[in-house]
C-alpha positions as CSV (number, residue, x, y, z in Angstrom):
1,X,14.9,-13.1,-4.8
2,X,14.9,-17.0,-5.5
3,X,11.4,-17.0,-4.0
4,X,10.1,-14.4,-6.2
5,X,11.8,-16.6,-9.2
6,X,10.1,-19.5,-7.4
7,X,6.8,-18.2,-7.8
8,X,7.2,-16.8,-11.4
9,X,8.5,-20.7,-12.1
10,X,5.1,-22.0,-10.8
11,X,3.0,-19.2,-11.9
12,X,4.6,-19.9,-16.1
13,X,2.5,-19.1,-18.5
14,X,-0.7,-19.0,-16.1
15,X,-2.5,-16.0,-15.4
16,X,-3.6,-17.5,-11.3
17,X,-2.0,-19.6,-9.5
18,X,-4.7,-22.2,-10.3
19,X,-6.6,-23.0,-13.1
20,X,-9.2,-20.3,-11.8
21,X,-8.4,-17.1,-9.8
22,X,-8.7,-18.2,-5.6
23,X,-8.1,-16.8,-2.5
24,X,-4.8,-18.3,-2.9
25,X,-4.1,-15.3,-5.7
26,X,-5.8,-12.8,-3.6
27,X,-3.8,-13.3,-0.7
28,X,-0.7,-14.0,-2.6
29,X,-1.2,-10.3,-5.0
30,X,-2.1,-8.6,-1.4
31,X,1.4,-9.8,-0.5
32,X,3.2,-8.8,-3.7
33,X,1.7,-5.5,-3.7
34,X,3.5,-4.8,-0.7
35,X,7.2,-5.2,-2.8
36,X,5.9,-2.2,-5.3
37,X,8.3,0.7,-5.4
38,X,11.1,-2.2,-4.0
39,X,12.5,-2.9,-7.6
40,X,12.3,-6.4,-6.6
41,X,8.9,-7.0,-8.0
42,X,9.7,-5.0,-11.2
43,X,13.0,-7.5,-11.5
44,X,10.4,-10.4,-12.2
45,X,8.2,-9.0,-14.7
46,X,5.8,-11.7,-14.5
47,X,5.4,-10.9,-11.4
48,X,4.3,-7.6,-11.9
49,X,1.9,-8.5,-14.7
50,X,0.0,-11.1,-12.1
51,X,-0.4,-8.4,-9.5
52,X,-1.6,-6.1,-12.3
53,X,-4.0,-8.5,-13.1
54,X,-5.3,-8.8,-9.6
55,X,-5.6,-5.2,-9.2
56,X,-7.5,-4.8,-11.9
57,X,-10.3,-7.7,-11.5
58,X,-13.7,-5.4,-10.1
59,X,-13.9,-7.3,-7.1
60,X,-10.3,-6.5,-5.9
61,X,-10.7,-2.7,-6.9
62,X,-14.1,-3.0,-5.1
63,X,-12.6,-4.4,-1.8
64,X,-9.6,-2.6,-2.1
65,X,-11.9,0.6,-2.4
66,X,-14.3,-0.7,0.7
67,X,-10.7,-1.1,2.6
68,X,-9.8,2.1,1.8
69,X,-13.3,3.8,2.9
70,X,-12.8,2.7,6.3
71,X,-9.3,3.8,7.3
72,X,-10.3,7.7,5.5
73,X,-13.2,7.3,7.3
């Protein structure tokens, strides 16, 4: 848990982890994702609200959907 409250420490009031969204957030939201359903990620609610964000930017739902695509395929 102290990393997640790490991360919510440097993320603040940001939406990215940097002043723009980077591959830094993508990989970092791909990680995150992976605690849903945990209650851990849920415990740090800015947590949650940054991978929302992710998730909902076109090019991660288009990715995400390209991803998906290939393991149904």
């Amino acid at each position: 848990m102290r990393r997640l409250d790490d991360l919510a420490a440097w993320l603040g009031p940001r939406n990215w982890l940097e002043s723009d969204f980077t591959a830094g957030d993508l990989m970092m939201i791909c990680g995150l994702r992976r605690l849903a359903g945990s209650g851990l990620l849920e415990a740090v609610p800015i947590l949650a609200d940054y991978v929302a964000r992710g998730e909902a930017r076109p090019g991660f739902v288009t990715a995400f959907a390209a991803q998906r695509a290939l393991f149904a395929g």
